[in-house]
N, C-alpha and C positions, 0 to 999 in steps of 0.2 A: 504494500500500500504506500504510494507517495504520497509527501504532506501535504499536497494541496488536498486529495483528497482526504487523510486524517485532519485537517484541520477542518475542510466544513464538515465533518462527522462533529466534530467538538466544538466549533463555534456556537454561540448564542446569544441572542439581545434581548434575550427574556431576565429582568427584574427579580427580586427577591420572593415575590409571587411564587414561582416556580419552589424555590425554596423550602417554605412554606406548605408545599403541595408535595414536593417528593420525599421528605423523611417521614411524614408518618404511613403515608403508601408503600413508603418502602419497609415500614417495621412493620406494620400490616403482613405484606408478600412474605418479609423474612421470617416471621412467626410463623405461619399457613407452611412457607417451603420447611422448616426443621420438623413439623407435625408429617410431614411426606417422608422424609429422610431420615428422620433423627425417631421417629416415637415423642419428640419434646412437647411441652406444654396440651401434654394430653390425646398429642395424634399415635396413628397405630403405625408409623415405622412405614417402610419400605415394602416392607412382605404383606402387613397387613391391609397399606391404601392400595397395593399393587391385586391384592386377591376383590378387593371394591371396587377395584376401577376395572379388572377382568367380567366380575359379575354385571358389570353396566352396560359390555361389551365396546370400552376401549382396552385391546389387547394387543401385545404382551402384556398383561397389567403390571409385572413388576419393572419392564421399559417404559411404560410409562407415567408412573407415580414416579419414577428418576427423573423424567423429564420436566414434568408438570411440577416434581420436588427443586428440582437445581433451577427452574426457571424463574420461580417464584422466591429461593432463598437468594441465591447470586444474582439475580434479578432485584431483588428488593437491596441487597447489599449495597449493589453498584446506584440504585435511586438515591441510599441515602447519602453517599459520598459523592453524588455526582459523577461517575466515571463509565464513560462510555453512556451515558442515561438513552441515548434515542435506541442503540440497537437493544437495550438491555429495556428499554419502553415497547418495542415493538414485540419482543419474544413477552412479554408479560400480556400484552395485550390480545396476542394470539392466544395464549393461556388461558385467558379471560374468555373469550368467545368459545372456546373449547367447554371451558366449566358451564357458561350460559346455556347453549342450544344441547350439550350432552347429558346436563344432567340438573337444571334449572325452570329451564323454558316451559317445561309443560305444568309447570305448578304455580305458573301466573308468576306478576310480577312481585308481590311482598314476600318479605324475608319470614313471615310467621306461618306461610303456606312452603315453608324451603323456595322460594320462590327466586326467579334474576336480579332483583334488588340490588342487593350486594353489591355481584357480580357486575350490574351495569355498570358503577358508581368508578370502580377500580377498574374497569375498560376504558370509561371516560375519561378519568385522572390519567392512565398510561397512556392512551392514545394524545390527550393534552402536551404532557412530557412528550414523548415522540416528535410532535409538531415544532414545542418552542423550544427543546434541550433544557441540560440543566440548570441554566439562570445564571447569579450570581453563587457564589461562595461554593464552588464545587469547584470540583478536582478537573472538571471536563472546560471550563472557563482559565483557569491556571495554566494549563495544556497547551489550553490555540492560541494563549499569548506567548509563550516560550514559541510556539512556530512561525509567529509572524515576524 
């Protein structure tokens, strides 16, 4: 990858807004990704979301509670530090629509019927991030100045 091209990967003129919008989206994802991977803060681990997401028929289930696990922890990581935020926006976002129409969608939109609520919310936030990068005070604004 040449810097022109890594730096508008990492450019942005998005304000502290952003800011403000990517670290708790990102401890959000990061929480959700260790409950995929880890078993932490009450998720069933790898084997367990993997044998869930098998019975829902996305399979290999344990490829993909990995996937949908490291998208959303190293995905939510990189939001809160800002690093890399747009590709690390758009794999979360794809995540997001995955969890929506797979296993959301047909139970209407509120969160009290398991409903896409949620899910929408953290679509719109990533796909937001996506759009205007990570703002000020990240690691991804620090970056495309060192390359200019």
């Amino acid at each position: 990858m040449n810097n022109s091209m890594l730096k508008n990967l990492l450019t942005t003129d998005a304000g502290y807004g952003a800011l403000l919008l990517r670290v708790p989206v990102g401890i959000i994802f990061v929480a959700h990704g260790a409950q995929k991977l880890f078993g932490w803060f009450g998720g069933y681990g790898l084997e367990g979301t993997g044998g869930w997401m098998e019975s829902i028929g996305l399979a290999p289930g344990v490829l993909m509670a990995f996937l949908a696990g490291a998208a959303e922890f190293f995905g939510g990581l990189a939001l809160i530090a800002g690093f890399l935020t747009r590709p690390a926006a758009f794999a979360l976002s794809i995540a997001m629509l995955v969890a929506i129409f797979s296993v959301h969608f047909a139970n209407g939109l509120f969160m009290s019927n398991n409903g896409y609520e949620f899910g929408l919310a953290l679509l719109a936030a990533s796909a937001s991030l996506m759009f205007s990068g990570a703002g000020k005070a990240s690691l991804d604004e620090f970056l495309a100045a060192k390359l200019k």
